[in-house]
C-alpha positions as CSV (number, residue, x, y, z in Angstrom):
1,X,35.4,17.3,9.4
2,X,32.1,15.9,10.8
3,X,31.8,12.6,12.1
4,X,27.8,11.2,12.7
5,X,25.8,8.1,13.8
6,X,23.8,8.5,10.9
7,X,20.5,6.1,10.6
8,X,19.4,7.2,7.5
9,X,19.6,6.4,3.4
10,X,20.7,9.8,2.2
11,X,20.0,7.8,-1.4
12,X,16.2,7.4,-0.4
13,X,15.4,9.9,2.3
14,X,17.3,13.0,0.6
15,X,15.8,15.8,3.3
16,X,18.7,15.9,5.4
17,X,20.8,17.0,2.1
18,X,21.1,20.5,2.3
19,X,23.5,20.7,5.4
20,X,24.8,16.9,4.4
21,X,25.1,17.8,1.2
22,X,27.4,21.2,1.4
23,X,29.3,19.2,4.3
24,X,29.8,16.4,2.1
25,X,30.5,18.5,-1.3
26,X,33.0,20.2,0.9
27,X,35.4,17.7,2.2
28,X,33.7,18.0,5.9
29,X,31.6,15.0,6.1
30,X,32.3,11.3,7.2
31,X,30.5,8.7,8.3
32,X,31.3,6.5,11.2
33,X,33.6,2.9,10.0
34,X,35.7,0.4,12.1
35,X,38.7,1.6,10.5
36,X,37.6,5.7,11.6
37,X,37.5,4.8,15.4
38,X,40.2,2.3,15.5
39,X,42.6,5.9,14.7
40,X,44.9,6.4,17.3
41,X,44.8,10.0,16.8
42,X,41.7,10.4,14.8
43,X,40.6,13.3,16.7
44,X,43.4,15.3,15.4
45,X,41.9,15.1,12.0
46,X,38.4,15.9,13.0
47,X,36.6,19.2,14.4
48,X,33.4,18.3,14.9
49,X,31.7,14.9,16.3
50,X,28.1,15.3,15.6
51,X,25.4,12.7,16.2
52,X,21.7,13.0,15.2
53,X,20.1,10.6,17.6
54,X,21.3,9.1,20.7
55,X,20.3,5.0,20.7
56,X,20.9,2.5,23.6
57,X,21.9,-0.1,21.5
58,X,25.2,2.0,20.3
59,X,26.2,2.9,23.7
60,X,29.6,0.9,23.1
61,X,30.3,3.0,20.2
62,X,29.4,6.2,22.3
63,X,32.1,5.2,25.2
64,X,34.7,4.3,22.6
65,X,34.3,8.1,20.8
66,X,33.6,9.9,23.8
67,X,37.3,8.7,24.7
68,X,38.8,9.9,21.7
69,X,36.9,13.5,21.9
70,X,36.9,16.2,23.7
71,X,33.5,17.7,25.2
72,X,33.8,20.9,23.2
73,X,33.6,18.9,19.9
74,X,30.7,16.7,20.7
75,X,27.4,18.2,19.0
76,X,24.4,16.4,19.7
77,X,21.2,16.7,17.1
78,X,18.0,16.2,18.4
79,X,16.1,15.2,15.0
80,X,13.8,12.9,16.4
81,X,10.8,13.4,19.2
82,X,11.5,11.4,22.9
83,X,8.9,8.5,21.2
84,X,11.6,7.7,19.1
85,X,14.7,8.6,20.8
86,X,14.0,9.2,24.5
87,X,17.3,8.6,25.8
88,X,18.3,11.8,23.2
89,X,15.9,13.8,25.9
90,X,17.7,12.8,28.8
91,X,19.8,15.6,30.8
92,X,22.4,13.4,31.9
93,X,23.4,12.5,28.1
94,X,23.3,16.2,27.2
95,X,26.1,16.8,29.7
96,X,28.4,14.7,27.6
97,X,28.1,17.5,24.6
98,X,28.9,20.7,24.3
99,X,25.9,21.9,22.5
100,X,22.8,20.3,21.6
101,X,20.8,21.4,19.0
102,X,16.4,20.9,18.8
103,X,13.1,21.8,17.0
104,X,12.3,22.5,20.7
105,X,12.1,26.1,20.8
106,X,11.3,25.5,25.0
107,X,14.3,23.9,25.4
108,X,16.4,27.1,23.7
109,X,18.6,29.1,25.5
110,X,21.3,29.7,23.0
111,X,23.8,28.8,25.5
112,X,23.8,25.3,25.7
113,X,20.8,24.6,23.3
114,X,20.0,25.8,20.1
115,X,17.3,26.1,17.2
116,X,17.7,23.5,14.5
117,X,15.1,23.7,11.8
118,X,15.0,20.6,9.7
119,X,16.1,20.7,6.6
120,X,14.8,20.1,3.6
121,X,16.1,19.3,-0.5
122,X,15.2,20.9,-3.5
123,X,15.8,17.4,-5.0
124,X,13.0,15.7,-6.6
125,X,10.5,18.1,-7.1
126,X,7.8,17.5,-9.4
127,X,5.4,19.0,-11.7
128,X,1.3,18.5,-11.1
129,X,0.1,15.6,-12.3
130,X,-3.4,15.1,-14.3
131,X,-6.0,14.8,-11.4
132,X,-7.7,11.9,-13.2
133,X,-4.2,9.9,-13.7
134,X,-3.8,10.4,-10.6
135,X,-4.5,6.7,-7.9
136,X,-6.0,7.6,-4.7
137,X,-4.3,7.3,-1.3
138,X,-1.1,6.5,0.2
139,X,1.0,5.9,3.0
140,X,4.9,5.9,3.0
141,X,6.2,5.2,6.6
142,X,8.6,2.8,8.2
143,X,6.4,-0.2,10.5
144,X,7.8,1.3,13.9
145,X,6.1,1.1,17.5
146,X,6.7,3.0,20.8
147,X,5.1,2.4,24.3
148,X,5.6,6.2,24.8
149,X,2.7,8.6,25.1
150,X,1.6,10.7,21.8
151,X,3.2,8.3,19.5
152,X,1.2,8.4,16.2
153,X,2.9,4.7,15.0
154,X,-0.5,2.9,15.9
155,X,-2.7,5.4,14.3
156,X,-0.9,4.4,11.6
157,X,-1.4,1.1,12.0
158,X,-5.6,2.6,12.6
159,X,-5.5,3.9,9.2
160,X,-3.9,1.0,7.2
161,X,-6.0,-0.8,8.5
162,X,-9.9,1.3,7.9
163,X,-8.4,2.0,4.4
164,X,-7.5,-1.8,3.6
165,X,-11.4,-2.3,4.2
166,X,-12.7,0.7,2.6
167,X,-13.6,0.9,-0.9
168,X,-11.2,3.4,-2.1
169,X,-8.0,2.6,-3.8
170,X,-4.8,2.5,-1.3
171,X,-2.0,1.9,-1.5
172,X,1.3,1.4,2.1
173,X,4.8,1.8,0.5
174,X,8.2,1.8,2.3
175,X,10.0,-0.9,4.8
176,X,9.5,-3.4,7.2
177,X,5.8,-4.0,6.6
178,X,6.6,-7.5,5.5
179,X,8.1,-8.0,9.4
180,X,6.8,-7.7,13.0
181,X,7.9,-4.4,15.0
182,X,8.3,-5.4,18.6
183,X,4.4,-4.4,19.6
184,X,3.1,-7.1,17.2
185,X,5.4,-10.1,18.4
186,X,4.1,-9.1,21.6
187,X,0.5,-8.7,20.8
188,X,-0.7,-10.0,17.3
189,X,0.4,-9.3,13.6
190,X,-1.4,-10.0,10.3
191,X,0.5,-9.0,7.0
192,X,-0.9,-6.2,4.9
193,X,-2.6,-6.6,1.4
194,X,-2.0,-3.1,1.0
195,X,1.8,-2.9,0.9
196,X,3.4,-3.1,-2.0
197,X,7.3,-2.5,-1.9
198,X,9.9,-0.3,-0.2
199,X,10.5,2.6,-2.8
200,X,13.6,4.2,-4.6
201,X,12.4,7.8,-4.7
202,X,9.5,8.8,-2.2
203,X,9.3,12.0,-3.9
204,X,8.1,10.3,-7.5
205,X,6.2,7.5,-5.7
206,X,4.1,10.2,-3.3
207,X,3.7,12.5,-6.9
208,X,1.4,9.4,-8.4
209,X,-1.5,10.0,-5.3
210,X,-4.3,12.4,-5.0
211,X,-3.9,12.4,-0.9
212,X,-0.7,11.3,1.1
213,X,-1.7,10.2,4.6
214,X,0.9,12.6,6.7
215,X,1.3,11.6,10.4
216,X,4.1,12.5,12.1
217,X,5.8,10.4,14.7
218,X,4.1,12.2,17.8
219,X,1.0,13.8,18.5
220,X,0.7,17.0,19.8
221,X,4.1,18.6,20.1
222,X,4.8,22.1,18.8
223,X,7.2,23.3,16.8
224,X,8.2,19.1,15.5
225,X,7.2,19.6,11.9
226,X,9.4,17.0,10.2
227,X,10.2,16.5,6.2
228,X,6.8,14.5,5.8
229,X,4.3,17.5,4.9
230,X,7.0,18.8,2.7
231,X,7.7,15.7,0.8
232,X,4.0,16.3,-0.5
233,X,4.2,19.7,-1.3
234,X,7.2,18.6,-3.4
235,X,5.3,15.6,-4.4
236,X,2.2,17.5,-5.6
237,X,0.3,15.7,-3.3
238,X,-2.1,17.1,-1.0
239,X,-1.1,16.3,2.7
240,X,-3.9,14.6,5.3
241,X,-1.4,15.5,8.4
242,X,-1.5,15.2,12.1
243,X,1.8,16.1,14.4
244,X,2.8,19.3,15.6
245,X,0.0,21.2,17.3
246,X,0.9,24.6,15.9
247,X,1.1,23.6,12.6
248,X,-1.0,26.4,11.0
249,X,1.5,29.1,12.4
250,X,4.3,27.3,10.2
251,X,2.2,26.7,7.2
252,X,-1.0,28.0,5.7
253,X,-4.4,25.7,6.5
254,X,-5.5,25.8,3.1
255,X,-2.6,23.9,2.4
256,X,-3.1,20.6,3.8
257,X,-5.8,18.8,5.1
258,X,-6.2,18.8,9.1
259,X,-7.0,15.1,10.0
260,X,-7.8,17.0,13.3
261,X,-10.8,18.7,11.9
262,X,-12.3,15.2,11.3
263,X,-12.4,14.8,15.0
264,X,-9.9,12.1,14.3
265,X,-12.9,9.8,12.3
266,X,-12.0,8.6,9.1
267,X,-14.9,8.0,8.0
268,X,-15.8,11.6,7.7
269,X,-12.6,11.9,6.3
270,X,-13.0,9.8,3.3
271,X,-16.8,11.1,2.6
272,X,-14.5,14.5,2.7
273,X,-12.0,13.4,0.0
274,X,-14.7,11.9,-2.2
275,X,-16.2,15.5,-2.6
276,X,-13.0,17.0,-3.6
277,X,-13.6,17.3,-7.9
278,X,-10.3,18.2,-9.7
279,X,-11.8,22.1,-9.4
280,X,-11.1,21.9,-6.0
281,X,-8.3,19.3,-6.0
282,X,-6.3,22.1,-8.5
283,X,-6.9,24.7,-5.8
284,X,-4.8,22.7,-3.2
285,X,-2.1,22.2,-5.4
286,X,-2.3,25.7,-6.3
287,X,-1.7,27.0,-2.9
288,X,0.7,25.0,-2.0
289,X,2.9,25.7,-4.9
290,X,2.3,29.9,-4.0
291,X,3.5,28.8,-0.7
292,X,6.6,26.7,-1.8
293,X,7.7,30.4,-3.5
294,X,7.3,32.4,-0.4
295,X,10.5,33.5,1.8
296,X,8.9,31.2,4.8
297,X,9.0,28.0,2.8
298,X,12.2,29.1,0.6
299,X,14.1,29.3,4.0
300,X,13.8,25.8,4.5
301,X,15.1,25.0,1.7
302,X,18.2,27.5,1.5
303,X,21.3,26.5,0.7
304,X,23.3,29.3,1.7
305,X,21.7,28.6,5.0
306,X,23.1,25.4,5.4
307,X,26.8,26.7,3.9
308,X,26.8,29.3,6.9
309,X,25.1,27.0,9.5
310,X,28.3,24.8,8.8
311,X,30.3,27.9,8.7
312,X,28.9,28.9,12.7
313,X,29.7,25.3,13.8
């Protein structure tokens, strides 16, 4: 069975379900409880130990596993970019597994490090909404901070806060808004009219906007294309994204909106979505859903793919 330090609601955030899903359907997946690692011989009933990030704060839990497991069954998931998990980045923790698996494709060598492409649900599709039903602008993002370089967390703090003052209609969903991330007990914090609560399914809520601001959690790094552009192609809901700088060679330009194009100015930006008439609106959408049929964006979303990933492992 697999055994994870798993950080996220597979009830809200249902991207990770393909592999999860199979694993879980199967009999092969477990989730990490006091009763699990307090097993004498729980290794004996396990065959993989497989965690997604590696935190500082869980280091305890890390010493007490690594005990009870072998190397050769320690699998180590690099989901998130060094802004959000550097200590996942560091050598000296990647010579406590036996593999480690990335979006990195420089840090591939199909010995010790392999190619992981993220994962994505067929879950919660929708159908196209009526353009005029449709509200204007969101964002759906957790209130994080990082001191790292290329973090995009206080752009999206930038945008939250030009759109809260701007004259179109917008509208910050998700969690921890209503708190202070560690940046804003440091510095300052004022609450946000904009936010209005932490959603049950992102998929529905990101289906009821024209635009869906799309930022990943670092700038400029290639190949780190996360479930966030494709939440608003299953949404219906025509991305505004910034992240990986190869994006284009992954997905077609015509299919989302390149804040870089803007040179990073949101005021062009919003004189630019004000000139897009349901015409042109329905020409976005329209792309996107050709591109959600092609063999490119289906192989994200194969499950047979994730039955013989799990197979491999």
């Amino acid at each position: 069975m697999f055994r994870n330090n798993n950080f996220y609601n597979l009830d809200i955030d249902k991207n990770l379900s393909p592999i999860l899903e199979f694993a879980k359907n199967n009999g092969l997946w477990n989730t990490i409880s006091s009763d699990l690692l307090d097993k004498k011989n729980d290794n004996q009933d396990y065959i993989i130990l497989c965690f997604l990030t590696f935190w500082l704060f869980t280091i305890t839990e890390y010493i007490r596993l690594f005990k009870s497991y072998p190397k050769n069954k320690r699998y180590l998931f690099l989901f998130e970019p060094r802004v959000v998990a550097p200590l996942s980045y560091s050598k000296i923790v990647h010579q406590f597994f036996d593999r480690v698996y990335t979006w990195n494709d420089d840090l591939v060598d199909n010995k010790k490090y392999f190619k992981f492409i993220w994962p994505q649900s067929e879950n919660g599709i929708q159908d196209k909404k009526e353009f005029e039903n449709k509200k204007f602008i969101t964002l759906i993002n957790w209130n994080k901070c990082s001191f790292l370089k290329k973090e995009l967390y206080s752009e999206r703090e930038t945008a939250i806060r030009f759109f809260e003052k701007d004259d179109v209609q917008f509208d910050l969903y998700w969690t921890n808004w209503e708190k202070k991330n560690i940046k804003q007990r440091l510095f300052w914090y004022k609450t946000y009219p904009s936010y209005r609560w932490k959603v049950q399914d992102k998929i529905e809520t990101l289906s009821n906007y024209k635009f869906n601001l799309c930022f990943e959690n670092m700038k400029d790094t290639p190949w780190y294309i996360t479930e966030k552009i494709w939440d608003s192609f299953k949404a219906k809901s025509v991305p505004i994204y910034w992240g990986a700088s190869n994006i284009s060679d992954y997905i077609p330009e015509d299919c989302f909106i390149d804040f870089r194009n803007f040179e990073w100015n949101y005021e062009k930006l919003v004189v630019f979505l004000k000139s897009i008439d349901e015409k042109i609106y329905d020409m976005y959408i329209s792309r996107i859903e050709l591109f959600m049929e092609t063999r490119e964006a289906k192989a994200r979303f194969d499950k047979e793919r994730a039955k013989n990933f799990i197979n491999k492992l």
